[in-house]
C-alpha positions as CSV (number, residue, x, y, z in Angstrom):
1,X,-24.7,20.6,-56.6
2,X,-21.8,19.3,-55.1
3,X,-19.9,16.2,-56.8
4,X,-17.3,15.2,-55.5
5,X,-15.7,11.4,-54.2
6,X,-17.1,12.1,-50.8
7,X,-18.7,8.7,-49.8
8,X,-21.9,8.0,-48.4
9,X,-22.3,5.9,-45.2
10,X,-24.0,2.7,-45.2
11,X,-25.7,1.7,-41.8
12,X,-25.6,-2.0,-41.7
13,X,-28.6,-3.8,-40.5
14,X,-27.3,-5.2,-38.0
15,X,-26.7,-1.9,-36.1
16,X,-30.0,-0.7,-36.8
17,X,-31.3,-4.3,-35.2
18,X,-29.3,-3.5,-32.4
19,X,-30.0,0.1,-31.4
20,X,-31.7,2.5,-34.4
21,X,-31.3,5.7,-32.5
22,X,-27.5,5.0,-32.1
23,X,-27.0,4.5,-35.1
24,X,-28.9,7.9,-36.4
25,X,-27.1,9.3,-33.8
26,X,-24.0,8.3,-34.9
27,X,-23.8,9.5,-39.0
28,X,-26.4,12.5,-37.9
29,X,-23.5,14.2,-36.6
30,X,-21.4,14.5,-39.7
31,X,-24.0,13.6,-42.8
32,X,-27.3,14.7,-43.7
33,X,-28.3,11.3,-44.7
34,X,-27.0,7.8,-44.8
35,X,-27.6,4.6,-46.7
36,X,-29.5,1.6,-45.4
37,X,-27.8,-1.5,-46.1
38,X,-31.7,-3.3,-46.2
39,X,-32.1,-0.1,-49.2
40,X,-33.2,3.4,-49.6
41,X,-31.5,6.5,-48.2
42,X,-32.5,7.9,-44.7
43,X,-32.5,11.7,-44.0
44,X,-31.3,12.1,-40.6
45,X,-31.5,15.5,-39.2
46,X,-34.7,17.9,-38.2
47,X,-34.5,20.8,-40.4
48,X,-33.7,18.7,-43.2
49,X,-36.8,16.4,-42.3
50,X,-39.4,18.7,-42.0
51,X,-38.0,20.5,-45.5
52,X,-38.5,17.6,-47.9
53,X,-41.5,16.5,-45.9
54,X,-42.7,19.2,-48.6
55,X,-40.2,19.0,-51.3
56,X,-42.5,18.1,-54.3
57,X,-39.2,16.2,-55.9
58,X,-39.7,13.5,-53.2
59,X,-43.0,11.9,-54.1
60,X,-45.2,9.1,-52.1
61,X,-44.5,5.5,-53.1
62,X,-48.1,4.4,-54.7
63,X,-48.0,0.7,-54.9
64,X,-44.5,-0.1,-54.8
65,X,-44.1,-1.2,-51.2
66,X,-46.2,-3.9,-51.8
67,X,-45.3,-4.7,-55.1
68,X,-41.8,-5.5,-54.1
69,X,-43.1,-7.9,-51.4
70,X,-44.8,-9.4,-54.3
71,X,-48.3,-8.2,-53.6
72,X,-49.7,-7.0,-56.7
73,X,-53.6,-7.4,-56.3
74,X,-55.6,-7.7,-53.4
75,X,-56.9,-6.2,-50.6
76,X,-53.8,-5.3,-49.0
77,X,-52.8,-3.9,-52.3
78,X,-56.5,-1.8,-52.6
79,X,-54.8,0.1,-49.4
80,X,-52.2,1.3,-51.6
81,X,-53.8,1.5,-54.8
82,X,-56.4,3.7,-53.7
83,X,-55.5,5.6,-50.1
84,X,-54.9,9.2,-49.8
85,X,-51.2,8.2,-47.8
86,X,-49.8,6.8,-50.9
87,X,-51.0,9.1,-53.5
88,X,-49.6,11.9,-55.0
89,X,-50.6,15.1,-56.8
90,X,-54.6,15.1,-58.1
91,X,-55.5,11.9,-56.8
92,X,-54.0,12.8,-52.6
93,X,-55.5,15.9,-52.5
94,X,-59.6,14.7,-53.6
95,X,-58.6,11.6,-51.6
96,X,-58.4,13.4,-48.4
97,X,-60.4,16.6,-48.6
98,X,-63.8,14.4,-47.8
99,X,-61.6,13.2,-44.9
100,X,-60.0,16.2,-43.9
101,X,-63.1,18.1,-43.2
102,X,-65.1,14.7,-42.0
103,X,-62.4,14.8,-38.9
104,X,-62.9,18.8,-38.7
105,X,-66.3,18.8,-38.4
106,X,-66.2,15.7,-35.7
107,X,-65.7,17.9,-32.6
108,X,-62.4,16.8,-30.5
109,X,-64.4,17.2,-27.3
110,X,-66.6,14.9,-28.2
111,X,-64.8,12.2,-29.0
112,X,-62.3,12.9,-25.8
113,X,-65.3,11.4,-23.7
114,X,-65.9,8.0,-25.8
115,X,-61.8,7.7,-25.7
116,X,-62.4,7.9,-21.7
117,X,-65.6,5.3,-21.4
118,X,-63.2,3.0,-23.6
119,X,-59.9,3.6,-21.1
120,X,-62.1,3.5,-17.9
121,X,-63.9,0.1,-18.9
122,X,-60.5,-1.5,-19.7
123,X,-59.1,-0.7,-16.2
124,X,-62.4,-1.6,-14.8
125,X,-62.3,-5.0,-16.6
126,X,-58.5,-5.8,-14.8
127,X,-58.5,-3.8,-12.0
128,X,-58.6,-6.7,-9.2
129,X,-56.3,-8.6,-10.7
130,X,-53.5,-6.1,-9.8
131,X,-51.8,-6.0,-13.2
132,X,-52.0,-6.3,-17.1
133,X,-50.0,-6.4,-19.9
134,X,-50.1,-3.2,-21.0
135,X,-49.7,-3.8,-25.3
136,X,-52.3,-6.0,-26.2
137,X,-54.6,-5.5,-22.9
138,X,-54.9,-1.9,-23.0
139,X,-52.8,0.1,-25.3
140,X,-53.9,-2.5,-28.6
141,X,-57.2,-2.5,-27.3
142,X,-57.8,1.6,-26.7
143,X,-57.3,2.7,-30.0
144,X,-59.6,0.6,-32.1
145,X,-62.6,0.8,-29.0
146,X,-62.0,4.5,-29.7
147,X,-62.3,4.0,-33.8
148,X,-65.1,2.0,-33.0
149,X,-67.6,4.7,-31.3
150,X,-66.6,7.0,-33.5
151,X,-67.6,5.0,-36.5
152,X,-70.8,4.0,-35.2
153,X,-70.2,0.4,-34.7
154,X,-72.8,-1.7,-33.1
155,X,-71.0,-3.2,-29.8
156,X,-71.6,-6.8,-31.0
157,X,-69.0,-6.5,-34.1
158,X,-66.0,-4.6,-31.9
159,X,-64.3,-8.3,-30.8
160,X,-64.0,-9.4,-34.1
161,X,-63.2,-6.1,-35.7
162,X,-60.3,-5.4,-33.0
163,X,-58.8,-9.0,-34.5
164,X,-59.0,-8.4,-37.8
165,X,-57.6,-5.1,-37.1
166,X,-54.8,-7.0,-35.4
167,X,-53.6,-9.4,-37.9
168,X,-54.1,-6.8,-40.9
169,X,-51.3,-4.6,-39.3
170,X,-49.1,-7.9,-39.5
171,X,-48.5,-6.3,-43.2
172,X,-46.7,-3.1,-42.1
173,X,-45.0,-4.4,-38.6
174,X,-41.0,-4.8,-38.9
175,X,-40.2,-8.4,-39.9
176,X,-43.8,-9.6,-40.9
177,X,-43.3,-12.9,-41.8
178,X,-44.5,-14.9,-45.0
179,X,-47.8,-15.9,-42.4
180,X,-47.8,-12.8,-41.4
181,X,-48.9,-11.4,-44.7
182,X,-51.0,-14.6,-45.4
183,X,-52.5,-13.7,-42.4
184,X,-52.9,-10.1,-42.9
185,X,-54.2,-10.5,-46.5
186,X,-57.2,-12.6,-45.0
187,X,-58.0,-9.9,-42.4
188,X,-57.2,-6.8,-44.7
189,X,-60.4,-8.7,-47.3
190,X,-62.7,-9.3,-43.6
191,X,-62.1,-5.6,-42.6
192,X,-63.2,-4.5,-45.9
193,X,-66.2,-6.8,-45.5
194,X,-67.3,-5.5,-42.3
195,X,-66.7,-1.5,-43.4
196,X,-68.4,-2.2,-46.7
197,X,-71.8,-3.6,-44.4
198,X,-71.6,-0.4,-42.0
199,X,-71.4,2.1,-44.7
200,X,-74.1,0.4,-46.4
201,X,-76.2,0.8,-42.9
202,X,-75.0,4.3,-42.6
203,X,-76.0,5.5,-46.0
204,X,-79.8,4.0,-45.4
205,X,-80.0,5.3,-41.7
206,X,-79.3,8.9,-40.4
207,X,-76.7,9.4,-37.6
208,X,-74.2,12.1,-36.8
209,X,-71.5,10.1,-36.0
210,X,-68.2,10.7,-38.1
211,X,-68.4,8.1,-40.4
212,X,-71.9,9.3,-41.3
213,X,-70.8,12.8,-41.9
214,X,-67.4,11.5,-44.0
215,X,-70.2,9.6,-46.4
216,X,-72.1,12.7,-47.0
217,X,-69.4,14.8,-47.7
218,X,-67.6,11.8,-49.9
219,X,-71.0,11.5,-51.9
220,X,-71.4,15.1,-52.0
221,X,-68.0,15.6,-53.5
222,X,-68.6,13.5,-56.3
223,X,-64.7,12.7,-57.5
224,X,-64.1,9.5,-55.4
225,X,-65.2,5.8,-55.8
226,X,-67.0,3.5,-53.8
227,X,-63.7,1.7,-53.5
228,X,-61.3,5.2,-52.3
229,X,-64.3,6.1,-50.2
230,X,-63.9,3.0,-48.5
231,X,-59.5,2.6,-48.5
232,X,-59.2,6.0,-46.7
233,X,-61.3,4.6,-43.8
234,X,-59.0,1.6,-44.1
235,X,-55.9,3.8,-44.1
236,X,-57.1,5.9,-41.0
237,X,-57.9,2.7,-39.3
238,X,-53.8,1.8,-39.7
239,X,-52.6,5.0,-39.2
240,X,-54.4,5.5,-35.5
241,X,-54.3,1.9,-34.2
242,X,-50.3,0.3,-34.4
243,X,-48.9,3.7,-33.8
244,X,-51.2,4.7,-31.1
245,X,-50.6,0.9,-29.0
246,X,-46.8,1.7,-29.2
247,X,-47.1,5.2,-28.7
248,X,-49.1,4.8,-25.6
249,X,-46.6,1.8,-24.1
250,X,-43.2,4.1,-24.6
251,X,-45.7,6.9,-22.9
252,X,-46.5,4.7,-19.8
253,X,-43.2,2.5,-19.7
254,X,-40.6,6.3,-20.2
255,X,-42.7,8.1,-17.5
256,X,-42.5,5.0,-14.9
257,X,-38.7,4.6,-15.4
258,X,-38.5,8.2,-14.9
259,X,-40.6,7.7,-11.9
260,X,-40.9,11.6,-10.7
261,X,-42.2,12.8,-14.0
262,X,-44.9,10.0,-13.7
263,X,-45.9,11.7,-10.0
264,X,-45.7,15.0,-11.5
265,X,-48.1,13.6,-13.9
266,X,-49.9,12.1,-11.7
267,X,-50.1,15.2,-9.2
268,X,-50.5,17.6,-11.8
269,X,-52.9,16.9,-15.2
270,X,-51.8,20.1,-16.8
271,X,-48.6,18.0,-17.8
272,X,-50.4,15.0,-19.4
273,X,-50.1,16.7,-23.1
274,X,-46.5,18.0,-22.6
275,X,-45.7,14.2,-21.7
276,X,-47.3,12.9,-24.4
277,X,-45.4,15.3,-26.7
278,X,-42.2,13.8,-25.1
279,X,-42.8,10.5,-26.1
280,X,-43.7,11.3,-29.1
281,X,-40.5,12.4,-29.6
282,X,-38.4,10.2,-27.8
283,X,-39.7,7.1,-28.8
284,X,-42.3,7.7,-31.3
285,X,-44.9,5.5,-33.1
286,X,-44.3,6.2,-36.3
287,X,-40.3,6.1,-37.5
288,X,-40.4,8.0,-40.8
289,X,-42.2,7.8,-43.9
290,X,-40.8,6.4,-47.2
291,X,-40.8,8.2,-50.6
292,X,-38.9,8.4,-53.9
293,X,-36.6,11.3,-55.6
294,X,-37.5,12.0,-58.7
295,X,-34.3,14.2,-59.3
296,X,-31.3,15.0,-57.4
297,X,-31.5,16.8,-54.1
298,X,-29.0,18.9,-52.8
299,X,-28.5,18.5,-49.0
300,X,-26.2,20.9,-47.1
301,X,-24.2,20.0,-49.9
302,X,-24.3,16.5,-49.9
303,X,-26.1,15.0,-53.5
304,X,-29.6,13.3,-52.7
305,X,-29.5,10.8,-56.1
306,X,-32.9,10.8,-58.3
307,X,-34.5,7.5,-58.7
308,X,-34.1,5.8,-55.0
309,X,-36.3,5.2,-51.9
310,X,-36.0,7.9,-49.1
311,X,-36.9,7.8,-45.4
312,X,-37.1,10.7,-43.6
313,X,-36.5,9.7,-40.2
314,X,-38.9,11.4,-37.6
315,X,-37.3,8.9,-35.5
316,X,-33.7,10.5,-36.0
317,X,-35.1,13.9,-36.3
318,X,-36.9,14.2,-33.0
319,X,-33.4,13.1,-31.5
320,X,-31.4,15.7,-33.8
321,X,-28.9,17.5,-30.7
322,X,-29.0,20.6,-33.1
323,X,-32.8,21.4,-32.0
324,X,-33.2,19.2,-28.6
325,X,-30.9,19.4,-25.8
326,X,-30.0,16.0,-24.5
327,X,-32.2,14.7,-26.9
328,X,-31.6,11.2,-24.9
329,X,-33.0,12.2,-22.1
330,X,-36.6,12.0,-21.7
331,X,-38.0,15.1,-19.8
332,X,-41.3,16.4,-20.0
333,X,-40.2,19.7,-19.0
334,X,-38.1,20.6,-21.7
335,X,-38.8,24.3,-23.6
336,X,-38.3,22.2,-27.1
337,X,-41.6,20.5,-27.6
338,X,-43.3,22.3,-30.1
339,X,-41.0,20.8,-32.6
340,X,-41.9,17.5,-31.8
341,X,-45.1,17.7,-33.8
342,X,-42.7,16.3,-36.2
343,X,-44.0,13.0,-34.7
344,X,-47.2,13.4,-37.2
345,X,-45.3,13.6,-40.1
346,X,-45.5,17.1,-41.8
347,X,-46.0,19.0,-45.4
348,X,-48.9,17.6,-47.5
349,X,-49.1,14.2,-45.9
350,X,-49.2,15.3,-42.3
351,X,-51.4,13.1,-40.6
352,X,-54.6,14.1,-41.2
353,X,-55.7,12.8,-38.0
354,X,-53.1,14.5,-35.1
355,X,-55.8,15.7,-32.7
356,X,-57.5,12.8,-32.6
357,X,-54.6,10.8,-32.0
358,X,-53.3,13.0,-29.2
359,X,-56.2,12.9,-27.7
360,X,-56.1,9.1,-27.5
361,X,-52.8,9.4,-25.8
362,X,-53.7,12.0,-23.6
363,X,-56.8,10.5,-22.4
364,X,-55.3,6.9,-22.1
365,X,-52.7,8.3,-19.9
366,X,-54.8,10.8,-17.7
367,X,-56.9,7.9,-16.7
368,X,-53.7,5.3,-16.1
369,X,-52.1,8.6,-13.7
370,X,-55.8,9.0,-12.1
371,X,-56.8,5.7,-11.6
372,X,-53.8,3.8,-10.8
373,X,-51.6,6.4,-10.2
374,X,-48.7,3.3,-7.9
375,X,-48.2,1.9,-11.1
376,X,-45.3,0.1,-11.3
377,X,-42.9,-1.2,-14.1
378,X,-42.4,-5.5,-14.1
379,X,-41.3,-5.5,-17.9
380,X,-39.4,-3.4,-20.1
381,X,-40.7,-3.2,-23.3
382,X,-38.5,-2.9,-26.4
383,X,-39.6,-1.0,-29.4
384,X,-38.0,-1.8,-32.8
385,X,-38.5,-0.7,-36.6
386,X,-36.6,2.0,-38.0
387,X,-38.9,3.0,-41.3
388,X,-43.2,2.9,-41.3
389,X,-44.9,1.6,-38.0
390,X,-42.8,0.8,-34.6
391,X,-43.7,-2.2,-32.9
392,X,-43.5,-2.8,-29.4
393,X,-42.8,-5.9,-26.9
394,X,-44.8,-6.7,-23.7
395,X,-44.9,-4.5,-21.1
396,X,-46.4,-5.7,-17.9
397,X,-47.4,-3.5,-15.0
398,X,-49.2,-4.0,-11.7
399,X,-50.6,-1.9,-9.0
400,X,-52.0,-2.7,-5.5
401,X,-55.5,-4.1,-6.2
């Protein structure tokens, strides 16, 4: 490994405040990695990315996000103690084999329709108004509809599950605030409340709904507790509802100020999954995932010190001018896309959930281009967080009612 005085950047928060992907941009071209003046190290280019993604030296973070936020017990803390996201070795892989093969056996084309009787009824619900705001009345609201049918859960319960949902994602939004985390701890202990009373009516009743079939095989394989059983459901409930909202705003809002690839879209629904694999990587839901070194990396040589936090930017990455020409630009025609699965993370952690997540984006957009296909932009939104989940403003569109 190299040693030398060369000196590290340090990104100032400020500048990633102001414009993350300018910033990226701006150290990707001469370093492999920068530092975060808020902490940690950031890995900035695409090779490099989807490399350690499965470098076993980098290992997940286990329950030291929230223990530095001073959360130390707790149902918000149960999410890290026990999920399959934040594990390593061992205790990832019996985590998420029950889930793994759960979402295998749960055939995609059957949960595409359930995504589109969700989609369609929210339209339905605002379509004489003329316009919505597209974040919190269709984009936070699709995901967890779609979570909800596959899960089995009686229609009654989905209001109140889609709030505590809300505020428990408070916890891992950019900036939560001291409330915020109040808020989220009380929601993370009523979500486990509710999922606790549904698996108890799923392991008395028979169904062949997902969550009935992840039960069986979690029973059958005999190495998790009732308390993991439980956090991965938690921990596929974050994963595919903040992400999917924000991913499915930049989606709308990119194609409508690009307003010929949302006709093309519209025109033509061959092109709905290469524009959802644009967006992904132009403005994707999910910035990067955090880990920690446990011994010096060597990095186009360039020394990766043991012992400190490490993103690896997806957010950077899917911008990286060495694989994506004009990565700025958002076109849904480029020839480039297939490296933009990226978006899902990659190596042993990859998101164990993809298809179903494209297929929320896909569907929620096919029925937006079919169904209201003079949609028109009224409100930028702005997207911010530059490490775990992106976040999103409001984003209000209308159409002639």
């Amino acid at each position: 490994m190299l040693t030398d005085d060369r000196v590290v950047p340090v990104i100032a928060a400020a500048d990633i405040e102001r414009d993350a992907h300018a910033a990226f941009r701006r150290y990707r071209a001469t370093h492999p990695f920068a530092i975060l003046e808020t902490g940690g190290h950031v890995v900035l280019r695409h090779e490099d990315v989807t490399r350690l993604s499965r470098d076993p030296r980098l290992q997940a973070t286990e329950t030291a996000i929230p223990a530095q936020g001073g959360v130390t017990a707790g149902p918000l803390f149960d999410i890290f103690q026990h999920g399959m996201l934040t594990a390593n070795g061992q205790a990832h892989g019996r985590r998420r084999t029950p889930m793994s093969r759960a979402l295998a056996a749960q055939a995609i084309d059957d949960f595409r329709p359930a995504v589109r009787v969700a989609a369609e009824s929210l339209i339905e619900g605002c379509h004489r108004d003329g316009s919505i705001e597209l974040a919190s009345g269709f984009a936070a609201r699709l995901p967890v509809l779609a979570l909800a049918a596959m899960f089995g859960l009686p229609d009654q319960e989905v209001p109140e599950f889609i709030q505590d949902i809300n505020e428990m994602n408070e916890f891992f939004r950019p900036n939560a605030t001291a409330r915020g985390m109040a808020d989220a701890e009380l929601a993370a202990a009523k979500v486990q409340y509710s999922l606790k009373k549904l698996i108890a009516r799923k392991w008395v009743g028979q169904a062949d709904d997902f969550l009935s079939q992840y039960l069986a095989l979690a029973e059958g394989y005999q190495q998790l507790s009732g308390m993991e059983i439980l956090i991965q459901i938690v921990q596929l409930i974050i994963g595919g509802t903040e992400s999917v909202q924000t991913a499915l705003v930049a989606q709308t809002a990119n194609l409508l100020l690009n307003r010929s690839q949302w006709m093309a879209v519209c025109d033509d629904p061959t092109l709905v999954p290469a524009a959802v694999s644009e967006s992904l990587r132009f403005e994707p839901g999910i910035a990067g995932v955090v880990r920690v070194s446990t011994e010096d990396i060597d990095i186009d040589r360039w020394t990766l010190p043991a012992g400190q936090l490490v993103i690896l930017s997806s957010m950077s990455a899917l911008r990286d001018e060495r694989v994506f020409s004009r990565p700025d630009d958002f076109n849904i025609f480029r020839t480039e896309l297939a490296a933009s699965n990226l978006a899902f993370g990659g190596g042993p952690h990859k998101c164990v959930a993809e298809a179903f997540g494209r297929a929320e984006l896909e569907v929620g957009l096919s029925v937006l281009a079919e169904r209201l296909p003079g949609l028109t932009l009224d409100s930028r939104p702005a997207f911010s967080g530059h490490v775990f989940v992106r976040r999103t403003t409001e984003c209000r569109v209308s159409w002639q009612s």
